[in-house]
Every structure is written in C-alpha cells, then in structure tokens.
N, C-alpha and C positions, 0 to 999 in steps of 0.2 A: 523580380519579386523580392521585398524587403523581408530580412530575417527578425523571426519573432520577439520582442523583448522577452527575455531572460531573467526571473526573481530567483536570488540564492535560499533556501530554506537552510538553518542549522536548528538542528531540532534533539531533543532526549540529551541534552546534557551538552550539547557539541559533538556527540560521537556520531551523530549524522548529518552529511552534507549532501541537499540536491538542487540542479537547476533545472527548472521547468519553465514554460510560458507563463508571465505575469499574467495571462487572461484567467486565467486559477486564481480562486479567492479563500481563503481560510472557510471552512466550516467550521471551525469554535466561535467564527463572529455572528452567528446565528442559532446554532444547537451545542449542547454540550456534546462533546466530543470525551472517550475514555481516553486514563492519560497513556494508556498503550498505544494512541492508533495518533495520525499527523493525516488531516483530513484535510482536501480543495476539492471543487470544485468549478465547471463551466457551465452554467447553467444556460447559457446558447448554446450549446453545441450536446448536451447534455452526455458530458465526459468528467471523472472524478480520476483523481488521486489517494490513494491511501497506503498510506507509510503504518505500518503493524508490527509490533514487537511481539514474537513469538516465544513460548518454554520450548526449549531444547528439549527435544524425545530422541533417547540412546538409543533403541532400536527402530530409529527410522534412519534411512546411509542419508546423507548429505544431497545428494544428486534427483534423490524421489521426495526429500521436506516439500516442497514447493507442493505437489501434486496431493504429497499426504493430506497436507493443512486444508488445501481446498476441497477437498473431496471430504473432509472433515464436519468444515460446515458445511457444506449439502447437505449430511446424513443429518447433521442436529440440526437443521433445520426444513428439514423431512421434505426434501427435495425427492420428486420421482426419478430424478437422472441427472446425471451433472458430465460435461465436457471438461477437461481443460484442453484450451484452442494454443494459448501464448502463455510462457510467463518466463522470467527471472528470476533467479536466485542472487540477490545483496547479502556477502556473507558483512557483520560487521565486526572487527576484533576489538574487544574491550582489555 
C-alpha cells in the first residue's frame, strides 16, 4: 500500500506548521473562513481539519484547555451533551 501524499500547511504568520494528506482542500476556497481558524476539508470521506487559535484562560491548568474549550461550545451552542472521545493539545510558543 502506497503512502499518502503529504501537503505542508504554514499558516498564522509561520508560527504554524502541519502535514496532512493532500486529499484535504482549503475551505477559504469556497466559504469564508475566520482568520482565527485554518479550515480543510475531504468531502469523500466526509472528514475536516481545523486549526483554531484559542484566548488563553489563566484559570483553566494546561492539561484540561482542550476539554474546557470543547465543552465550551457545546454549552454555547446549547448542545444537550457533549463527549470528548480524542483529542490533542498543539501547544504553540510565540
């Protein structure tokens, strides 16, 4: 089985760099995108990417951000329940 092609994104200035499968297409080339967020998409497979610049919150530790933020929007977006299954913390130093 042959390995995916690989597109480098450098995105928010150069301060971030990722490589993903080129089957991912920009979302600014069809919707405006905010310039906080680095949008793709696979519209076969129906799988996204989103790259999000988040405000720093001093009382949330480091290790629980991830969980805060998503659980965040769920409540403002008046979700009856929300899991988080997976996720990642990218810290980025400016």
């Amino acid at each position: 089985m042959s390995s995916p092609v690989l597109c480098c994104l450098t995105s928010f200035g150069g301060k971030l760099s990722s490589l993903f499968p080129h089957r991912f297409q920009d979302v600014s080339d069809i919707r405006q995108v905010p310039d906080h967020q680095e949008v793709f998409a696979d519209a076969t497979r129906d799988e996204s990417l989103i790259f999000e610049l988040l405000e720093y919150k001093h009382d949330v530790a480091d290790n629980g951000s991830a969980v805060w933020f998503l659980q965040d929007l769920a409540n403002e977006q008046d979700a009856e329940g929300s899991v988080v299954c997976h996720y990642f913390i990218l810290l980025l130093m400016v």
